[in-house]
C-alpha positions, 0 to 999 in steps of 0.5 A: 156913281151908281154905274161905278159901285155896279162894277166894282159888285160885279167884280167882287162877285167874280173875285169871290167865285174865284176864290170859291173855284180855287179853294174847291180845287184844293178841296177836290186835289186834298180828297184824292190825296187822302184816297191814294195815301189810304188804299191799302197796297197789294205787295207781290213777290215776283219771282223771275223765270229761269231757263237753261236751254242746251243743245245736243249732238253727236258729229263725227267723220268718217273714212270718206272724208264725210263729216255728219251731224246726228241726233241734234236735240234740246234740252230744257236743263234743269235748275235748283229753285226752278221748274219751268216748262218751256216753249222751244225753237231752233234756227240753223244757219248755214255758212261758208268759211274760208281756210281762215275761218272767216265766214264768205259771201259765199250764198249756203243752203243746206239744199247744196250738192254734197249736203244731205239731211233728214230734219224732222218738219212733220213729226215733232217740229214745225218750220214757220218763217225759218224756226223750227217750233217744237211742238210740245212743251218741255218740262225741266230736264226734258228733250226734244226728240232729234230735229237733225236727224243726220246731216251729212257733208261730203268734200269731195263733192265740192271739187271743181265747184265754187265751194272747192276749199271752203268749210261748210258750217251749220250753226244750230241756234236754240231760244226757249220761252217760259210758257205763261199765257200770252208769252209766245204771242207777245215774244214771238209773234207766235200762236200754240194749240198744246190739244193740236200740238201745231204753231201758227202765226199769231194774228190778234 
């Protein structure tokens, strides 16, 4: 009898620390509740960034059947509302299109016989992993100077060789970035010095 009554004591006893847990629980998930319904909230307006990048150039041909690209700059174009100063890069993507227009397997290299080119890798830009990185940093309405600065293309160069008939193509390709801390790291796996004026990769 006595051994009965000390099981159901010990199991009252454990039952009634449960419920001690249990409303200790609710009590503790209550208090959090209050502290998260009584923080006063911080409301910011963020405005987001805007930018028009737009690609300049001249290009002509001349009486020798020679088709020149020059002065190919970028402009951070301005817009109403908005003053963004940008981090620019460019890519140019040589190809070869048939007498259809379609783009070849053909391999194209700006390096090809019968294509002759001054492209600023020192005074202005830095080419890295294929871009060409401006660098400064351009405020709105402001350009870069010429990264082409003449690009030349000369058919009759081509004759007899495996470019006899096609087009050659250079597509200018230009990305801008607001420049906020941590922006260019974060987009383009990429470091700027503003007092070196110099892009390196990022290394964390």
């Amino acid at each position: 009898m006595d051994k009965l009554r000390a099981v159901l004591l010990d199991r009252k006893l454990r039952y009634t620390a449960l419920l001690v847990v249990i409303v200790f629980s609710f009590a503790v998930s209550g208090t959090l509740a209050y502290f998260m319904m009584s923080t006063l909230s911080i409301e910011n307006d963020f405005v987001p960034t805007r930018l028009s990048i737009v690609i300049h150039e001249e290009f002509t041909k001349d009486d020798d059947d020679k088709y020149v690209k020059s002065n190919v700059t970028v402009e951070n174009a301005e817009i109403p509302g908005f003053t963004s100063r940008a981090y620019v890069r460019v890519k140019l993507v040589p190809s070869w299109r048939d007498a259809s227009g379609n783009v070849t397997g053909v391999a194209a290299s700006l390096d090809t016989p019968g294509v002759t080119y001054d492209i600023d890798v020192i005074d202005d830009f830095n080419l890295i992993g294929g871009y060409y990185y401006y660098k400064g940093v351009l405020a709105p309405g402001e350009s870069t100077p010429a990264l082409i600065r003449s690009l030349t293309v000369d058919y009759s160069a081509f004759t007899g060789t495996p470019y006899e008939g096609l087009t050659f193509e250079l597509s200018v390709l230009a990305e801008g970035l607001n420049d906020a801390p941590g922006a260019a790291e974060t987009a383009w796996g990429m470091a700027y010095n503003k007092e070196a004026r110099v892009w390196a990769p990022y290394a964390p």
